[in-house]
N, C-alpha and C positions, 0 to 999 in steps of 0.2 A: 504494500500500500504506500500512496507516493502524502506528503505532508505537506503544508504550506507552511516554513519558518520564516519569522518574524524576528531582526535582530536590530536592537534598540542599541547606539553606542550613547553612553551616560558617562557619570562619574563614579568613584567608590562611594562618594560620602551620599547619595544620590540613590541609590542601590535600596537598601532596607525601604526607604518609604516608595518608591515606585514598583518593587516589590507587593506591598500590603496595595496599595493602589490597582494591581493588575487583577491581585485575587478577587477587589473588592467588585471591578467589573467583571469575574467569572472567569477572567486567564487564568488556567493554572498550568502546573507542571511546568515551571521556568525553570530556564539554565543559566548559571551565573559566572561570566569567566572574567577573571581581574589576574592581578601581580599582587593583592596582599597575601603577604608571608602569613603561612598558619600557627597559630599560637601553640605550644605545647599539647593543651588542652585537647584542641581539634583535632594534631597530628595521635593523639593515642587513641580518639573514639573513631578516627580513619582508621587506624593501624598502617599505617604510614612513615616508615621509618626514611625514605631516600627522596625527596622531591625534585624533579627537573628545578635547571636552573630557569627561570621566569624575567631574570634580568630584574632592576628596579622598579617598585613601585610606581608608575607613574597618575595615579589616581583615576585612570580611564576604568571604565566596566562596561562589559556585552550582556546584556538582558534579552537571551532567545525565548521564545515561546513558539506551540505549533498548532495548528488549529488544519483539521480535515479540511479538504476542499470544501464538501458537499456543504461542511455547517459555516463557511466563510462567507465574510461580506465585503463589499465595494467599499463601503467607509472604514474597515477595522486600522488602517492607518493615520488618516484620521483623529477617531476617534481614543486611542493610544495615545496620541501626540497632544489633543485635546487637554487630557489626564493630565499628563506630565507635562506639560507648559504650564496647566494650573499650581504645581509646587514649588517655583521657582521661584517664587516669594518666600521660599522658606527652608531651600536648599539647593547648594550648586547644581543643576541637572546637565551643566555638561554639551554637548555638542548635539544632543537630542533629537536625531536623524536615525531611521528605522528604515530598515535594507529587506524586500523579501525573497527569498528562496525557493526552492522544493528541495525534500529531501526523504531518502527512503524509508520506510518503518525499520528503526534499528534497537525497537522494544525500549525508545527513549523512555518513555514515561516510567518504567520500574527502573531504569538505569541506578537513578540515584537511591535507589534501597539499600546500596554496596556501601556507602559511605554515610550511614543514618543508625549509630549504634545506641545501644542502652546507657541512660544519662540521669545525671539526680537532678531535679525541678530545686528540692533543697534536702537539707539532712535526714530527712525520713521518707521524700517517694520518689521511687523510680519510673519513668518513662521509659519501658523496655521494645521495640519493634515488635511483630507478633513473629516476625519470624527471626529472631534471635534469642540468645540465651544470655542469662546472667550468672556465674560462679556462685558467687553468696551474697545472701539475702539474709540481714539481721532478721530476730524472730516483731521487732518492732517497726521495721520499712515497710511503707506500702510500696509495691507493683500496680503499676499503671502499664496495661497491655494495649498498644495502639497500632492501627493502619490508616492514616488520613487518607489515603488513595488519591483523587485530588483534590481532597476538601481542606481548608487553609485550618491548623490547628496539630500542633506536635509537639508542643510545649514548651520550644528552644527559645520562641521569640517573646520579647522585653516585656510583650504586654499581656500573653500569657501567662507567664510567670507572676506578674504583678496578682491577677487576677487569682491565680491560687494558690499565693499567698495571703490573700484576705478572706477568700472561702475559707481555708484551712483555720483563720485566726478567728473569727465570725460567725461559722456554724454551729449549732446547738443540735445532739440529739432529736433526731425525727424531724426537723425543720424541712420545710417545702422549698424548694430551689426552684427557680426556672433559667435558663441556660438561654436568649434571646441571640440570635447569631450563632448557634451550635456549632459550625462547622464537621470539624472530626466527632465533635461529643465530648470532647475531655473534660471539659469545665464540669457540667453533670453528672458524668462516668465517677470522676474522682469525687465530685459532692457526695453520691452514693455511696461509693468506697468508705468515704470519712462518715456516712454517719446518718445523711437526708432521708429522713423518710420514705418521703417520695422526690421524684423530679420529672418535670417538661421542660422542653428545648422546642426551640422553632429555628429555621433557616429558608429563606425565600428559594435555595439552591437545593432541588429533590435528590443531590447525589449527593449534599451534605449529610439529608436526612437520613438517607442509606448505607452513610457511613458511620452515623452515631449507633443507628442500630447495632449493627454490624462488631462494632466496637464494643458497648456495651453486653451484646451475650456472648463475644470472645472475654469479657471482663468476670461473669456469672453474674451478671447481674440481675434482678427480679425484675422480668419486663413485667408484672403487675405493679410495677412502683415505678414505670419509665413511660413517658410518652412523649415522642417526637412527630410533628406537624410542619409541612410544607405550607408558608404561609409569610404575609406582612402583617403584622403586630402593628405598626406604625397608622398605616394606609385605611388598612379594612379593620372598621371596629367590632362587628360582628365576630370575626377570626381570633380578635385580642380578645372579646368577653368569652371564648369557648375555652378557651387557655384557660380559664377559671377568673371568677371576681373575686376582689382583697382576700388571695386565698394563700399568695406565697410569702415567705420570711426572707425570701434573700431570691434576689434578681441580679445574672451577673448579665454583662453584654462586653463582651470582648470585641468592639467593631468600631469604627472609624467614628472620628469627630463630628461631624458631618450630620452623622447617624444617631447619633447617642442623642444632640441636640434637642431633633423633634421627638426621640424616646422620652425624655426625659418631661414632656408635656403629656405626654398617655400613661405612662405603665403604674401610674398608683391605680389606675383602672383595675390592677391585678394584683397589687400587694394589700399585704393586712398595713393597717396604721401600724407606725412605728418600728415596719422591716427596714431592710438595708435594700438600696441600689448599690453595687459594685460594679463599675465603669472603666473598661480600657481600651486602647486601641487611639488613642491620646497624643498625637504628636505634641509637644511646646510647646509650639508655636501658638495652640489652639487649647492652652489651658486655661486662661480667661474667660475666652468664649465660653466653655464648656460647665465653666463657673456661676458663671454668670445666667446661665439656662437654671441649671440645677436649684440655683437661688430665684428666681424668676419662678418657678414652679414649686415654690415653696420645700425642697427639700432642706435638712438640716446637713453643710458636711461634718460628717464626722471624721475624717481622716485624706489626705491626699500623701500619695506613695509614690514616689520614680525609681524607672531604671533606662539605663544610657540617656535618649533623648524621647522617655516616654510615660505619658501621665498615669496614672489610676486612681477615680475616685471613688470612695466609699459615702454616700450619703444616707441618712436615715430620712423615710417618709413621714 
């Protein structure tokens, strides 16, 4: 089968958030090729011991992505270019000229499973691949068994992380979760693990939704305490009150600023008084704005949390 690639030249520092931008319109499975040197870290969850020389740094990055012919559009250049000229107020994006190709089915999309090993989230859960293995496991670590397939959510990135570290800090026995932007499932998956009750998830993307599953009963999870819905929570209110009214304790939404915004004007439709919103997906640049909603809609914050260059807020209803 023949591919249409798609190669974006940008910058390194450029990268992460045009990244989270591509998934957020539905790109996935991107390839990412730079000259930054890998940190220790990365070279042992590679296993990577000899790397080509690369030459210097020189802050350039290639952002491929491939989309079938048959589901391609006239505008997807464009509309790419669109995106990323929109972030340029808030990060170098570089030379920002996208080249398209063809190229053969070379089982790119599992390609990167080779280089995606078992990782700590923090000092007690592991994020393990489903199809890898881990040596030892203290009898107090949680195992977190995941396949995002190509649904955006693996735990590595900033605001992931953010996110479940405030679930983990913030849950209470039997508490109702909902998972808003599911992705993979992990936020929910691990609330379960830790402790939720019950849990819903919603994702406007139906292969998200089939990945949460999916996720989920590779985890043993009780799918009579799990339910995920293809669906806008924002848009259509009928969709958001079937999700349940003031019924959940903790709402997280791992998803762009952007997003969180107009969330943050609906979703007491679905919390009990006095649960938490937990909010990331947060660039900087847009932690005022995102403040500034949250206060506008009467939430209380109770905590704001960074990692690298990325927000997460914790607000009580």
């Amino acid at each position: 089968m023949k591919w249409n690639k798609y190669t974006l030249t940008t910058t390194t520092e450029a990268v992460d958030m045009i990244s989270y931008t591509l998934n957020e319109m539905g790109i996935q499975g991107i390839e990412i090729e730079d000259k930054v040197p890998l940190s220790e870290d990365e070279k042992k969850r590679m296993f990577i011991d000899i790397l080509p020389d690369l030459g210097p740094d020189d802050g350039v990055a290639y952002i491929s992505f491939y989309i079938a012919p048959e589901n391609d559009k006239p505008d997807t250049i464009r509309k790419v270019l669109d995106a990323v000229h929109e972030l340029k107020d808030f990060t170098d994006i570089g030379q920002a000229t996208i080249v398209k190709t063809e190229t053969a089915d070379e089982d790119w999309i599992n390609n990167w499973k080779q280089y995606w090993k078992p990782f700590k989230v923090d000092d007690k859960i592991w994020i393990k691949p489903t199809w890898e293995t881990i040596e030892h496991v203290e009898d107090d670590e949680l195992v977190v068994k995941l396949d995002p397939g190509t649904s955006f959510g693996t735990g590595m990135h900033h605001t992931t992380r953010l996110c479940i570290a405030q679930i983990k800090k913030y849950l209470k026995p039997d508490d109702k979760l909902f998972d808003v932007g599911c992705g993979s499932g992990i936020l929910s998956i691990i609330g379960l693990l830790l402790g939720a009750g019950e849990a819903s998830a919603t994702d406007v993307d139906a292969h998200a939704v089939g990945a949460a599953l999916e996720n989920a009963k590779v985890n043993g999870i009780d799918m009579e305490k799990y339910v995920v819905k293809t669906g806008d929570i924002i848009t259509d209110k009928e969709f958001r009150m079937s999700m349940g009214e003031k019924k959940f304790d903790i709402v997280a939404a791992n998803i762009l600023a952007e997003i969180i915004i107009p969330l943050s004007a609906v979703i007491k439709d679905n919390m009990k008084p006095g649960a938490l919103f937990i909010s990331s997906g947060i660039i900087g640049s847009k932690e005022e704005a995102v403040r500034e909603a949250l206060i506008e809609n009467h939430f209380e914050i109770v905590e704001v949390t960074r990692s690298g260059d990325w927000v997460s807020f914790t607000a009580r209803a």
